[in-house]
BAGUKOL-361755 format. One record per residue (C-alpha): residue number from 1; x, y, z; residue in one letter. Coordinates in Angstrom, 2 decimals, decimal comma. Layout:
<atoms>
+------+---------+---------+---------+------+
| ropa |      c1 |      c2 |      c3 | kegu |
+------+---------+---------+---------+------+
|  NUM |       X |       Y |       Z |    A |
...
+------+---------+---------+---------+------+
</atoms>
This chain:
<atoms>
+------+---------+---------+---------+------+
| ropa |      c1 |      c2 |      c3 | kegu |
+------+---------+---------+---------+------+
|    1 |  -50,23 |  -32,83 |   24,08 |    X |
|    2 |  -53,40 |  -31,63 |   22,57 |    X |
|    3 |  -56,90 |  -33,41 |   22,25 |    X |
|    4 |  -56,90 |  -33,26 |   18,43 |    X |
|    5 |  -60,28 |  -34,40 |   18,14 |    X |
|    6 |  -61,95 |  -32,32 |   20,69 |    X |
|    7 |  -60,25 |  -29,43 |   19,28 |    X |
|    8 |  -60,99 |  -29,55 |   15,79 |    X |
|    9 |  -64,88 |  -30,32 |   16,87 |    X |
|   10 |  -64,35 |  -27,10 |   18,72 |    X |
|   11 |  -63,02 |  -25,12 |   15,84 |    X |
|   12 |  -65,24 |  -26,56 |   13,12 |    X |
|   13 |  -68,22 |  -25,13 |   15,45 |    X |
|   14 |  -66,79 |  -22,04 |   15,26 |    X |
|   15 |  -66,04 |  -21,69 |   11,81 |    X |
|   16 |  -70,22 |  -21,91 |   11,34 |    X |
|   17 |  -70,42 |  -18,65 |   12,80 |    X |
|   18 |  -69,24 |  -15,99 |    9,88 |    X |
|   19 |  -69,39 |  -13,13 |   12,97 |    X |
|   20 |  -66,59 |  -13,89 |   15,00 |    X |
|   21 |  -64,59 |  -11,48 |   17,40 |    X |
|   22 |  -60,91 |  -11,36 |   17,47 |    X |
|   23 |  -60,18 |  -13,52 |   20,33 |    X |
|   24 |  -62,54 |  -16,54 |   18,94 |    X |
|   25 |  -60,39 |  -15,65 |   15,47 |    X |
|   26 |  -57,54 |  -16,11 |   18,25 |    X |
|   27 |  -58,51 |  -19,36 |   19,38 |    X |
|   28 |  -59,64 |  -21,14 |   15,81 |    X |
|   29 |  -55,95 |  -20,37 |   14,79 |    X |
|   30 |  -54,70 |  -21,63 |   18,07 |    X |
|   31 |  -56,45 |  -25,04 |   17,82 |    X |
|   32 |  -54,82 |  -25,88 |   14,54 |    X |
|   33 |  -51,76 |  -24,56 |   15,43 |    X |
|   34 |  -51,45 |  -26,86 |   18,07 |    X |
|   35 |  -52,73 |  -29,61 |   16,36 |    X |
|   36 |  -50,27 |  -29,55 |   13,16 |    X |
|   37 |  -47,74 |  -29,50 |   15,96 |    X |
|   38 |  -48,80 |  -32,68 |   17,78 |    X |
|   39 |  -48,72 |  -34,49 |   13,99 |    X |
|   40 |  -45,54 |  -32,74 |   13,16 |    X |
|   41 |  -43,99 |  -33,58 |   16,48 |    X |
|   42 |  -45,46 |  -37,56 |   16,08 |    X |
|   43 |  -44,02 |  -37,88 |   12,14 |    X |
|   44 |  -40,33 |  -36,63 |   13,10 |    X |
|   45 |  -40,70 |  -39,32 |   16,65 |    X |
|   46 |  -41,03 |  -41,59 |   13,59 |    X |
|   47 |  -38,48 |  -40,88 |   11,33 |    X |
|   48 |  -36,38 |  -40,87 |   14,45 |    X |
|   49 |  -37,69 |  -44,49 |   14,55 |    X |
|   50 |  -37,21 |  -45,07 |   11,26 |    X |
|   51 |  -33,37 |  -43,65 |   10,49 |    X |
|   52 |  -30,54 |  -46,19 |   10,41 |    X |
|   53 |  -29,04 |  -47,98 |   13,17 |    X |
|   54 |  -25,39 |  -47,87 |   11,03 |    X |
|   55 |  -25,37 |  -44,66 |   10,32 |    X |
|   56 |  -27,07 |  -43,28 |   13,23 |    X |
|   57 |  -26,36 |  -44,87 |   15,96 |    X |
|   58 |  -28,11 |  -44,47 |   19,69 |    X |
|   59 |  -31,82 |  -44,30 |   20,86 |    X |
|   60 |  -34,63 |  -42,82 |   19,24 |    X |
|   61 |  -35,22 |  -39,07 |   20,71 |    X |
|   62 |  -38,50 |  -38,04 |   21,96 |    X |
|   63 |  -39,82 |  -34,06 |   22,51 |    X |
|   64 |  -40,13 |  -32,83 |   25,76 |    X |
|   65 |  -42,87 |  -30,20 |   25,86 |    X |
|   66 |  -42,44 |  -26,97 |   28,58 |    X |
|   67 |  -45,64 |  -24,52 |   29,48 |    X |
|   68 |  -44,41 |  -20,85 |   29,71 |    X |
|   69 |  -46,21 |  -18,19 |   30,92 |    X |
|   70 |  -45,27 |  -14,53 |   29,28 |    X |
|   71 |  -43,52 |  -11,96 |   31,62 |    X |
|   72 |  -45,97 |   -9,25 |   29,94 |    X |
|   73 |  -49,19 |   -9,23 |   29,16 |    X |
|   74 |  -51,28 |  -12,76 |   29,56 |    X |
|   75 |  -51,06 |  -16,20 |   27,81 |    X |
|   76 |  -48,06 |  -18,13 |   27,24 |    X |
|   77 |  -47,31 |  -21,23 |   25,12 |    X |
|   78 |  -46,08 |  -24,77 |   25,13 |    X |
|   79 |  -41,89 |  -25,13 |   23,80 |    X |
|   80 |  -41,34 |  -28,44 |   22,30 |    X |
|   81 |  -37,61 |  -29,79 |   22,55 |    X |
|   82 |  -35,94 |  -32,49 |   20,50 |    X |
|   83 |  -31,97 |  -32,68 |   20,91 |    X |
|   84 |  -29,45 |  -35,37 |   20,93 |    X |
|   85 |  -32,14 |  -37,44 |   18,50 |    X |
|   86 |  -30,16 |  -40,07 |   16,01 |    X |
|   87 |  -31,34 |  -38,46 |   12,93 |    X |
|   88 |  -31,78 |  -34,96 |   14,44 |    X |
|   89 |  -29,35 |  -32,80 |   16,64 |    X |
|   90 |  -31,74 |  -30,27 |   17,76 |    X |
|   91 |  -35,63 |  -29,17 |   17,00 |    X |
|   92 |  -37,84 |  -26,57 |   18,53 |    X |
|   93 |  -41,23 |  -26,29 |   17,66 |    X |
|   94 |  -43,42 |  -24,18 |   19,14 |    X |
|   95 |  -46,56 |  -22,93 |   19,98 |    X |
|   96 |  -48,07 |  -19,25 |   21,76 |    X |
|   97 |  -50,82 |  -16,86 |   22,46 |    X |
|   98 |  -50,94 |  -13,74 |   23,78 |    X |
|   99 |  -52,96 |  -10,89 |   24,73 |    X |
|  100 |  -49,98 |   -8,03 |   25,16 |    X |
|  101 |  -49,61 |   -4,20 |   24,39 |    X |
|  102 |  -47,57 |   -3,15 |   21,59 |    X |
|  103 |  -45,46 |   -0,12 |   21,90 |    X |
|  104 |  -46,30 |    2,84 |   19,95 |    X |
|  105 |  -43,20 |    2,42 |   17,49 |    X |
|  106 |  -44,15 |   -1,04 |   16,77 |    X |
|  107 |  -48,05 |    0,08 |   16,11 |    X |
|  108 |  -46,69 |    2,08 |   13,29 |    X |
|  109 |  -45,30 |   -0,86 |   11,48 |    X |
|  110 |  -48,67 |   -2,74 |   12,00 |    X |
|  111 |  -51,65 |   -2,26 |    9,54 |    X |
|  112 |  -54,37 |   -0,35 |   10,43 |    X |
|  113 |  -53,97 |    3,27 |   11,99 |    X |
|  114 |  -50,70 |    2,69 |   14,09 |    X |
|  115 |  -53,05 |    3,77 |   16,96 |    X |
|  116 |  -54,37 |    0,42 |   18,00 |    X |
|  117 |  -51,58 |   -1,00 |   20,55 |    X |
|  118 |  -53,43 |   -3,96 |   21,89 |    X |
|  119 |  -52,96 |   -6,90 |   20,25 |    X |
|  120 |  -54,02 |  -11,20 |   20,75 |    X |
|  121 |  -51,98 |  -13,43 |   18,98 |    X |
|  122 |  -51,34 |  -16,92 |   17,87 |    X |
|  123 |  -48,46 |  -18,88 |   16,33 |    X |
|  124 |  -46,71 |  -22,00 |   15,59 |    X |
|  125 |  -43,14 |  -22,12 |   14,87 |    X |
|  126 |  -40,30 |  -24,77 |   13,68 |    X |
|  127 |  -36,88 |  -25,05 |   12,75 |    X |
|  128 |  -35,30 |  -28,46 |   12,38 |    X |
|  129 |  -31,32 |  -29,51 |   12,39 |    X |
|  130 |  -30,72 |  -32,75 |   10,96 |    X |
|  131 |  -27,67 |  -34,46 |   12,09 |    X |
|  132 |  -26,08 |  -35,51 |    8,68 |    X |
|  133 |  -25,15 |  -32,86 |    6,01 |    X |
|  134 |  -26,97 |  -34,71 |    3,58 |    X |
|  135 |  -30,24 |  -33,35 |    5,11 |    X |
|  136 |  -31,35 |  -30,20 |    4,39 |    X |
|  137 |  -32,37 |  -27,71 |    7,42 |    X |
|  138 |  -35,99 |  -26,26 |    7,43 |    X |
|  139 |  -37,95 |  -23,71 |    8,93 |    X |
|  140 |  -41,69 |  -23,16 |    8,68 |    X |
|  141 |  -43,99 |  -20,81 |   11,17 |    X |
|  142 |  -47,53 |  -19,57 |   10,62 |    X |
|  143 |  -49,11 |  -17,00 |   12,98 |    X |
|  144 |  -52,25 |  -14,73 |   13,73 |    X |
|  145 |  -52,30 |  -11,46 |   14,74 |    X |
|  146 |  -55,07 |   -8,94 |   15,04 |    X |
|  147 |  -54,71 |   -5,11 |   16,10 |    X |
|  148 |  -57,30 |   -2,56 |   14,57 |    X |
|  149 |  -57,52 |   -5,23 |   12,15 |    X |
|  150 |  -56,30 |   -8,91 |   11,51 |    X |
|  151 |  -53,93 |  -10,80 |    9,54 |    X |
|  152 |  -51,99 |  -13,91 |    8,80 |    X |
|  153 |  -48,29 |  -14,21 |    8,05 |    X |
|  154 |  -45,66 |  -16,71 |    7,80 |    X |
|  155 |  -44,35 |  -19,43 |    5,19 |    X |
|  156 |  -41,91 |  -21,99 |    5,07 |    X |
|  157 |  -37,97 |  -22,65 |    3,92 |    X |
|  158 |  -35,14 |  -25,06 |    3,02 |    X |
|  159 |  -31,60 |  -24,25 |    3,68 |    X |
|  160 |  -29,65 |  -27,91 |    1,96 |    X |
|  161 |  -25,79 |  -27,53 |    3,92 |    X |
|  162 |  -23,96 |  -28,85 |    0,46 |    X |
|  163 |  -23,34 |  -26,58 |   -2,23 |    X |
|  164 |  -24,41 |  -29,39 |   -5,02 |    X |
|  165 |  -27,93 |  -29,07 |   -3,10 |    X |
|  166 |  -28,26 |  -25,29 |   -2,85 |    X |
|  167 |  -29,50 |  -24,70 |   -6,60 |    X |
|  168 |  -33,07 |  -24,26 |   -7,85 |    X |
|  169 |  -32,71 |  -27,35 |   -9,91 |    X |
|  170 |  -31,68 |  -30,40 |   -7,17 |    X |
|  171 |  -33,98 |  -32,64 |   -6,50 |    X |
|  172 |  -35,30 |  -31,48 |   -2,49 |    X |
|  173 |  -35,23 |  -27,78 |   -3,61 |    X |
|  174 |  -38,02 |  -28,73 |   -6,58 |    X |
|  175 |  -39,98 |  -31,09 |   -4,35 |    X |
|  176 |  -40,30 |  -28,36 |   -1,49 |    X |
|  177 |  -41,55 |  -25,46 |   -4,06 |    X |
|  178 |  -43,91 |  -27,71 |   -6,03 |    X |
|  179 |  -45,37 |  -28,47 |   -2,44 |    X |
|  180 |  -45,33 |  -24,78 |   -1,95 |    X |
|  181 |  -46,77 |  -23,90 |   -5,23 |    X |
|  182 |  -49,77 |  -26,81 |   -4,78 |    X |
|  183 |  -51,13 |  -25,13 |   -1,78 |    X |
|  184 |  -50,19 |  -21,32 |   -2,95 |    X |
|  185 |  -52,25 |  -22,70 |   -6,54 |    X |
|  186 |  -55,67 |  -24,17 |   -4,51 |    X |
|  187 |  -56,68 |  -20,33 |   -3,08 |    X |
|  188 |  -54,85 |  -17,57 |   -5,54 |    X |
|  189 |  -52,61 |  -18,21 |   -9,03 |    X |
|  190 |  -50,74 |  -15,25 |   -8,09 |    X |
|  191 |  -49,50 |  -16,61 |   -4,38 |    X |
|  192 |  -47,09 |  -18,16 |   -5,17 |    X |
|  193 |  -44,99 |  -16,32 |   -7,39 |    X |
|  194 |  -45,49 |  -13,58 |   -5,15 |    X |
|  195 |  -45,06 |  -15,48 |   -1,98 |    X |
|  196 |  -41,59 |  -17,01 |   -3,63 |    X |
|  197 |  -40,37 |  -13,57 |   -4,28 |    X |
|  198 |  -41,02 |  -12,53 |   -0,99 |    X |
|  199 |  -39,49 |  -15,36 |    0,50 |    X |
|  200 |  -36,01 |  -14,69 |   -1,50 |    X |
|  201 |  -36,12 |  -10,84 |   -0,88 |    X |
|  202 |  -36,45 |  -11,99 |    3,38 |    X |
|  203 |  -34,33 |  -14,67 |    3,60 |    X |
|  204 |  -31,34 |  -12,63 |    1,62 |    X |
|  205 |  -28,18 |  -12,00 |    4,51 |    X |
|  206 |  -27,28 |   -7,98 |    2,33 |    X |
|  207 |  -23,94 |   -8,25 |    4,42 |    X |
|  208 |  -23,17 |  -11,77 |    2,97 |    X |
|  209 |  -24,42 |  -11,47 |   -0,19 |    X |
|  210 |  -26,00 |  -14,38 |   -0,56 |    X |
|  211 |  -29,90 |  -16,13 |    0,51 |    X |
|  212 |  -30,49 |  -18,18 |    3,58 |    X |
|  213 |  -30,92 |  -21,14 |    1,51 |    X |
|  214 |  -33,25 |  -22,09 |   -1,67 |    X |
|  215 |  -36,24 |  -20,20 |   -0,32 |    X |
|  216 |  -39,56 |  -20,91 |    0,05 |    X |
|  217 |  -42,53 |  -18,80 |    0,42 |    X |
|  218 |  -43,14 |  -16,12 |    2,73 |    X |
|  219 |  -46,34 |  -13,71 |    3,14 |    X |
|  220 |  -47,45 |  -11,21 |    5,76 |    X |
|  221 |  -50,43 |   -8,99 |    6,67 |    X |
|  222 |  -52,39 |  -11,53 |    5,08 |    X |
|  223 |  -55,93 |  -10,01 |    4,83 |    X |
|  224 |  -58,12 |  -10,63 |    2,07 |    X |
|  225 |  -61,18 |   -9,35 |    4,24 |    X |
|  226 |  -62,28 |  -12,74 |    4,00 |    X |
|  227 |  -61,01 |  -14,48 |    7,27 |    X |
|  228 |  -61,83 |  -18,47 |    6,47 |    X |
|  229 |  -60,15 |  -17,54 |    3,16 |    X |
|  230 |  -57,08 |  -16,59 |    4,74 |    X |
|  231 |  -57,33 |  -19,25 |    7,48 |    X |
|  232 |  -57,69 |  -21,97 |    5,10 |    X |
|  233 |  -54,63 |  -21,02 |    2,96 |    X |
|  234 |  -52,87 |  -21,00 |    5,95 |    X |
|  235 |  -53,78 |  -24,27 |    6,99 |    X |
|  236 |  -52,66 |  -25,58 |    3,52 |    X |
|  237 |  -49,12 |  -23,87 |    3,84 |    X |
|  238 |  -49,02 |  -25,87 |    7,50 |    X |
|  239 |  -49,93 |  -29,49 |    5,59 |    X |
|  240 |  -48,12 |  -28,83 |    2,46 |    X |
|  241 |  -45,00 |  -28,80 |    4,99 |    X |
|  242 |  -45,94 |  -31,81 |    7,05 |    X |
|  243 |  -46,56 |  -33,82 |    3,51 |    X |
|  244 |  -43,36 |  -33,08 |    1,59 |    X |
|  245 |  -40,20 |  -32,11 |    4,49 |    X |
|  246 |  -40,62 |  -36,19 |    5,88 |    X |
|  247 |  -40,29 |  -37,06 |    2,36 |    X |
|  248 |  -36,96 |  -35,32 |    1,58 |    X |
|  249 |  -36,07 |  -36,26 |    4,57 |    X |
|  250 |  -36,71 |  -40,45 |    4,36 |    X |
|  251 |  -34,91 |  -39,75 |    0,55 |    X |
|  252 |  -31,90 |  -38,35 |    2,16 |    X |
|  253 |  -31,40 |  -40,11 |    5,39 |    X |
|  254 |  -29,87 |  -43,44 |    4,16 |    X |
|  255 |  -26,81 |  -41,26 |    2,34 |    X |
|  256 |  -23,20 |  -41,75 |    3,87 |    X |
|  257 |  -21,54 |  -38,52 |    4,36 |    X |
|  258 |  -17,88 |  -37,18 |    4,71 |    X |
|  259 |  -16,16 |  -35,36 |    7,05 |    X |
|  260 |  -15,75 |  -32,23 |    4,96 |    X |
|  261 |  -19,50 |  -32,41 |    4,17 |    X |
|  262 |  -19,35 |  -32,17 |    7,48 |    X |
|  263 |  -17,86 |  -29,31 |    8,10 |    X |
|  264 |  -19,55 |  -28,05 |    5,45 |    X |
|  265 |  -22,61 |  -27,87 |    7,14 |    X |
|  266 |  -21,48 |  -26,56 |   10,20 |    X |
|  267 |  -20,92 |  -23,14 |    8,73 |    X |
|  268 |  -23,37 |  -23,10 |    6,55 |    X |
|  269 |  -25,57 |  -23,58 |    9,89 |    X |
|  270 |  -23,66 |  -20,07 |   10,57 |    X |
|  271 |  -26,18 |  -17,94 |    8,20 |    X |
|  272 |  -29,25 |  -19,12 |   10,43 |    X |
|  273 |  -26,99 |  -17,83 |   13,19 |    X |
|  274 |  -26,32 |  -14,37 |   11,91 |    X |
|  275 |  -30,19 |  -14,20 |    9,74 |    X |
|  276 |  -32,19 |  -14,98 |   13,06 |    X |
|  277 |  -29,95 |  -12,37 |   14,92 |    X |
|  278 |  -29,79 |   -9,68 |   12,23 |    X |
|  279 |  -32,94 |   -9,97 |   10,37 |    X |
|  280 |  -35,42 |  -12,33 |   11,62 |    X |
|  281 |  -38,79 |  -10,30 |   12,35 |    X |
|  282 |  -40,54 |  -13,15 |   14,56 |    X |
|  283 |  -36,88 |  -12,74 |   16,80 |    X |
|  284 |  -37,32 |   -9,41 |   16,75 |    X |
|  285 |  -41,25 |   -9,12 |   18,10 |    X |
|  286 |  -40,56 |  -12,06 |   20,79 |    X |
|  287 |  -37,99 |  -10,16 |   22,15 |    X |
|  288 |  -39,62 |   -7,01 |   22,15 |    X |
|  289 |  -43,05 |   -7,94 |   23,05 |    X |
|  290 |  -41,82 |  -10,53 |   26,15 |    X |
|  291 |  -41,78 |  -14,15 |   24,57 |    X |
|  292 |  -40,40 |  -16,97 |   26,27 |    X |
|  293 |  -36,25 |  -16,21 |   25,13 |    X |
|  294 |  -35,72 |  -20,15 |   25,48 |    X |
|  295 |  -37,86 |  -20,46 |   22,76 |    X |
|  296 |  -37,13 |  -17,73 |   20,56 |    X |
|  297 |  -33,64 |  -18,54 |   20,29 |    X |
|  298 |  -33,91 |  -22,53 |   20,59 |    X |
|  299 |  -33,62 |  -22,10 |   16,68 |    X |
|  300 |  -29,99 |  -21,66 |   17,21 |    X |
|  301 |  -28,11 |  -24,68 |   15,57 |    X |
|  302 |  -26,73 |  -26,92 |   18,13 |    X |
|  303 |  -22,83 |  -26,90 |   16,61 |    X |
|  304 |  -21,85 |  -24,29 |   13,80 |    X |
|  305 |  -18,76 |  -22,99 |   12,41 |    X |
|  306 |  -17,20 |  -19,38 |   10,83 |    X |
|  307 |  -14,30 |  -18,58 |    8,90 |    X |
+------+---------+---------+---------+------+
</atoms>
């Protein structure tokens, strides 16, 4: 776990100094990364806590936390585990950063001249699997990367497993996007209609037909030319999500369920499956650029179904 205090010290002395290189750009990133995770990681030990003996049943789960050192490159990260849990099947959340080499084909999707293949990065990333149908799924990552030049990109989704829930109007779906559109609304008007929009168009499964879920936002290449701009928006995206999934979550957890929400569930759990595989961009740079594959594909849902 992660000296919060000591950290953020560290980072506010950094942000004083408007001339920073890459790598120190690296590491202020890094250090709240790590810190939303350690308050992310404490609130869910708490709903854990908190969810009901009758309806779940068992001990309180804890995270387990697991260094890993890339293959390529240098850095690493720390993989944070929660699985068997009473109110939650299966969580990863994660944290890396990385000095690494990007291959030419990849520098050409990058911004900047497509010449620049070095690259340091920095990234936290979630995805959460409630036990009971009546709690909706999320996902939420936020990363750094710089090349010839540097940017931020990431955002956060809900994916509700019952049909009733998967509509703009229910209840969790408008709680999550006024959270999103708060923190969008405090650095640019235009974020978050933009951001939304970008979230539906990259969540969509084309050989399904149909979104991920209710959306979110999602942005990428983030670069204003004004880095504590950026970083700060980012940072906002990161506590909009710690202030309004536990909610949803404390609203939902004391519903009953059935066995055909149930099943439900399981395959709607089946379009995280085939997005992360298919379409997911993070899964597609971890793989390609050496991440930690325990990791990467710990978002897969711990029991799913197809027809």
């Amino acid at each position: 776990m992660i000296d919060v205090t000591t950290k953020m010290n560290d980072m506010n002395q950094m942000t004083a100094n408007p001339s920073i290189s890459a790598d120190q750009q690296r590491d202020r990133a890094r250090i709240w990364f790590e810190s939303l995770r350690d308050r992310i990681c404490a609130e869910i030990e708490t709903l854990e806590r908190e969810a009901p003996a009758e309806l779940f049943p068992g001990d309180p789960a804890t995270f387990t936390y697991k260094p890993w050192t890339r293959a390529t490159g240098t850095g690493g990260g720390i993989g944070g585990f929660l699985s068997g849990g009473r109110l939650f099947e299966k969580i990863g959340i994660h944290t890396s950063s990385a000095n690494g080499r990007l291959t030419p084909e990849m520098a050409k999707t990058m911004p900047g001249d497509g010449e620049q293949l070095d690259y340091v990065s920095t990234s936290i990333s979630l995805i959460m699997h409630p036990r009971s149908p009546r709690v909706p799924t999320v996902h939420m990552n936020t990363r750094f990367l710089s090349t010839a030049q540097g940017w931020f990109g990431g955002g956060a989704d809900l994916t509700p497993m019952l049909a009733a829930q998967r509509t703009m109007e229910a209840p969790d779906t408008v709680a999550f996007h006024a959270a999103m559109r708060v923190a969008c609304n405090a650095h640019d008007p235009a974020y978050y209609d933009k951001f939304k929009a970008w979230a539906d168009s990259y969540f969509y499964l084309p050989h399904r037909g149909t979104a991920r879920g209710v959306g979110g936002i999602f942005y990428d290449h983030l670069n204003s030319g004004d880095f504590d701009r950026d970083f700060a928006f980012t940072r906002d995206v990161g506590s909009a999500f710690l202030d309004v999934y536990p909610k949803i979550v404390r609203a939902r957890m004391m519903e009953r369920w059935t066995e055909a929400e149930r099943a439900e569930q399981l395959a709607i759990r089946g379009l995280y499956v085939e997005f992360n595989l298919l379409y997911d961009k993070g899964t597609m740079f971890g793989l390609q650029t050496g991440g930690n594959i325990e990791t990467i594909l710990s978002s897969m849902p711990p029991l799913v179904s197809w027809s």
